[in-house]
C-alpha positions, 0 to 999 in steps of 0.5 A, a space after each residue: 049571819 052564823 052566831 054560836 051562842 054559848 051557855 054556862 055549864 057545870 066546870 069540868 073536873 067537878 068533884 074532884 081535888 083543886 089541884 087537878 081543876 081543868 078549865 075550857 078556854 075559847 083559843 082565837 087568832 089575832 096577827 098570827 098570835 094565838 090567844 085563849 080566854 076562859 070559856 065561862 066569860 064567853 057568851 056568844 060568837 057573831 061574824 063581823 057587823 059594821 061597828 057605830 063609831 064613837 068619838 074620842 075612844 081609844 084606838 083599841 074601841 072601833 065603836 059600839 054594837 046594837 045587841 039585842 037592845 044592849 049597846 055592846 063595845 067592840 074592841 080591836 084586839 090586833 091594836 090592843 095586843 100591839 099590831 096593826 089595826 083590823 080590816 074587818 071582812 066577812 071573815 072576822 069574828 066578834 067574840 062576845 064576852 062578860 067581863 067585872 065591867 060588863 059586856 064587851 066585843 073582842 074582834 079577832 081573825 078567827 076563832 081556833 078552838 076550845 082547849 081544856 087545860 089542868 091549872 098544873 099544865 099553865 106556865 106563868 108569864 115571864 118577867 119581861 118589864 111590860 108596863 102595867 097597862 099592857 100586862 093583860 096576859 094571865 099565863 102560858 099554855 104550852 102545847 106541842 103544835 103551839 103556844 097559847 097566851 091566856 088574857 085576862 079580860 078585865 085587864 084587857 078591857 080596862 084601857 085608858 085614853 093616857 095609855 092608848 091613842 085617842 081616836 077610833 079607826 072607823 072615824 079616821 076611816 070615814 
């Protein structure tokens, strides 16, 4: 199994002035969609291993992993973001992040790039009357070749059973 463990470092653009802070945020693709997140918040990249359904989650939660002693959440990132569940294959890619709450799975279709980006080049989201459980985008990066939708992780993993489906796909699967 290929896994890229990533380590905190030092922020770029150290010493220099807040208005030209430059962040590294990890870009993935889910349904067609890219999507980054904060490269600080990212601690290890695994393929795609068979989840240990849960009864009752939401429909985001395909279940647990075993990681290293320390049971980790798997989230499906395809219904989270409103598409159709995942088929997980060889080809999938769980991201494994450190959110407020601790330690979470994000499982998405591949993982693209890292991007380094000035606070000055994030556009803000526009007003669109999204709900408040699903307004989990933090900003917009707008580059020539694409657009890439910043999430807040613990927006994002802060899901409750009211506003998604209670059910686990791998359980309806088995």
């Amino acid at each position: 199994m290929n896994t890229l463990v990533v380590t905190e470092r030092a922020g770029a653009g150290a010493g220099s002035s807040a208005s030209a802070t430059v962040r590294e945020y990890l870009t993935f693709a889910v349904a067609g969609q890219d999507y980054g997140i904060d490269i600080l918040a990212v601690r290890e990249i695994r393929g795609w291993t068979p989840e240990n359904p849960l009864p009752n989650c939401p429909a985001a939660v395909r279940g647990v992993i075993n990681l290293r002693g320390q049971v980790v959440p798997i989230y499906d990132l395809r219904i989270r973001l409103g598409a159709e569940a995942s088929v997980p294959s060889a080809i999938h890619v769980v991201i494994v992040v450190e959110a407020a709450a601790g330690f979470y799975g994000l499982l998405v279709d591949a993982v693209s790039d890292i991007l380094s980006a000035s606070d000055s080049e994030l556009q803000p989201v526009p007003e669109t009357g999204m709900d408040e459980e699903h307004a989990f985008l933090t900003a917009l990066l707008a580059r020539p070749d694409r657009m890439v939708s910043l999430l807040n992780l613990d927006l994002l993993v802060r899901g409750t059973p009211a506003a998604l489906p209670e059910h686990s796909p791998a359980l309806i699967a088995a």
